[in-house]
N, C-alpha and C positions, 0 to 999 in steps of 0.2 A: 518358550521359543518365539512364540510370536512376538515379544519385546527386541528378541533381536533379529526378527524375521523386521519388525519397524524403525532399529536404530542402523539397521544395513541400509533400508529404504534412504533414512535421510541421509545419510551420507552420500548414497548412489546420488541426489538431486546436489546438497551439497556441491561433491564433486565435478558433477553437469556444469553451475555456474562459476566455477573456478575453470572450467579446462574448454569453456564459451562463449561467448556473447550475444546465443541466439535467445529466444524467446523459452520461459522455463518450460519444460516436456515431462511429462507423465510419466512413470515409471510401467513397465510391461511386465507381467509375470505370466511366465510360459510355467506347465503344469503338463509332463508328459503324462498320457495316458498309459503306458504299458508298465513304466518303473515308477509311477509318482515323484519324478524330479522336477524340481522348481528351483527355475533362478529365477530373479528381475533384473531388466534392464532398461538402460533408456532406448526404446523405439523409434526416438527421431536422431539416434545415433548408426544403432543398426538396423534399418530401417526397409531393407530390402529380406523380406524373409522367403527362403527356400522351401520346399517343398519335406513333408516329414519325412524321414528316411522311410525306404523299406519296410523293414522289417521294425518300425515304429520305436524304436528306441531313442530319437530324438530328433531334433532341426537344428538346423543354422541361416546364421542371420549374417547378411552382409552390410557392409558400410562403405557408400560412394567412393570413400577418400583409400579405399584398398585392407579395412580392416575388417576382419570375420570373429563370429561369437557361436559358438558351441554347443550349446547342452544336451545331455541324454544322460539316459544310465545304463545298466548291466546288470547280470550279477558276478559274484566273485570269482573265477575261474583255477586262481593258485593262492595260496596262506599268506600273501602279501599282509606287512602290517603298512602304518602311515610312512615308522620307519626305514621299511624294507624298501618302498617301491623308492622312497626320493632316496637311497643308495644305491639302487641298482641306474636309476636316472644317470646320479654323480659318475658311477664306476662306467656307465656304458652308453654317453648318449651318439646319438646319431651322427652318423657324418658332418663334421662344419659345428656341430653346434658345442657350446658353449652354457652349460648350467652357470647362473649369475645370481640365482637366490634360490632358498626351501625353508622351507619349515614344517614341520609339525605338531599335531595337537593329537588328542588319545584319539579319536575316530576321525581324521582329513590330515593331508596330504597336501601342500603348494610346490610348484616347482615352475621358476621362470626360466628361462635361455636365451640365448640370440643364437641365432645363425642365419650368414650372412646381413644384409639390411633390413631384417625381420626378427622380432619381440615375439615371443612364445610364451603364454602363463595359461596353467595349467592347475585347478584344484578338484581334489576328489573326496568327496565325503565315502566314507565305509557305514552300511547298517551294521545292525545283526543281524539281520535277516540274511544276509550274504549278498545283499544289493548294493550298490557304487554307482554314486552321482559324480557325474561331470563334467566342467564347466572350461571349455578352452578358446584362451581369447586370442587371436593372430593381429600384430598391427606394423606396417613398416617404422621402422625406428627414427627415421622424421619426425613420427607423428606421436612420438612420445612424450611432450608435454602434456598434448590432448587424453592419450590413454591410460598414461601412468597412474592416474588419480584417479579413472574409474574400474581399475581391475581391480584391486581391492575390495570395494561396495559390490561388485558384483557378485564375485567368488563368494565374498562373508554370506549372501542370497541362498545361496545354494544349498538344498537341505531336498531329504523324501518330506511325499506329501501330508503322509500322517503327522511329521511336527509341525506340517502348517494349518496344519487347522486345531492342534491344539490350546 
């Protein structure tokens, strides 16, 4: 895991100087204390960081130009598989919105949307444990050159913290 806990990293930088021109930025790896969720991201992207929720199950990170970044975990609450949830997305999403991509793998989950001038991507990793990480990124659709290429590296990040330290 840690191989691709570092082949997500470089991409995540990668991506930075394709969708930049500022000076290259350090990658950030948040590490909740309550669910062990970890994603990385670039900090001088989302760079205004919020206060950790409540009830400690994650933070979020804003960015000047009106994009937001996500992370926390849970635990499981219904038999949801990777399957199940990105079809319950497709058959039932929210008002206005528009599912535009998913995928699945045996334990996670992606699901992007728009609704109205706003980009939704969305991944969720499943334990066994009955714990669920994740990682939701909001960006106005302008600004979709700039984010398009970093939701990706970000999301592939996201993993509990026991695989990261192994």
């Amino acid at each position: 895991m840690q191989r691709v806990c570092q082949t997500g990293l470089s991409a995540l930088v990668v991506a930075l100087s394709l969708a930049t021109t500022v000076a290259p930025a350090k990658p950030f790896t948040y590490i909740n204390a309550r669910y062990g969720t970890v994603c990385t991201f670039l900090s001088q992207i989302f760079s205004k960081p919020m206060p950790e929720s409540l009830n400690g199950d994650g933070r979020k990170w804003l960015s000047p130009d009106g994009a937001s970044l996500s992370c926390y975990g849970g635990y499981k609450l219904t038999e949801d598989t990777p399957d199940s949830l990105v079809e319950k997305e497709k058959a039932d999403p929210d008002s206005g919105e528009k599912v535009t991509y998913s995928k699945t793998g045996k334990n996670w989950a992606v699901v992007s949307s728009t609704k109205g001038d706003k980009i939704f991507y969305t991944r969720i990793v499943f334990e066994k444990e009955d714990a669920i990480h994740t990682v939701w990124i909001e960006y106005p659709a302008s600004l979709r050159a700039k984010y398009d290429p970093l939701v990706g590296a970000i999301g592939d990040s996201l993993h509990g913290a026991e695989q990261h330290w192994e």
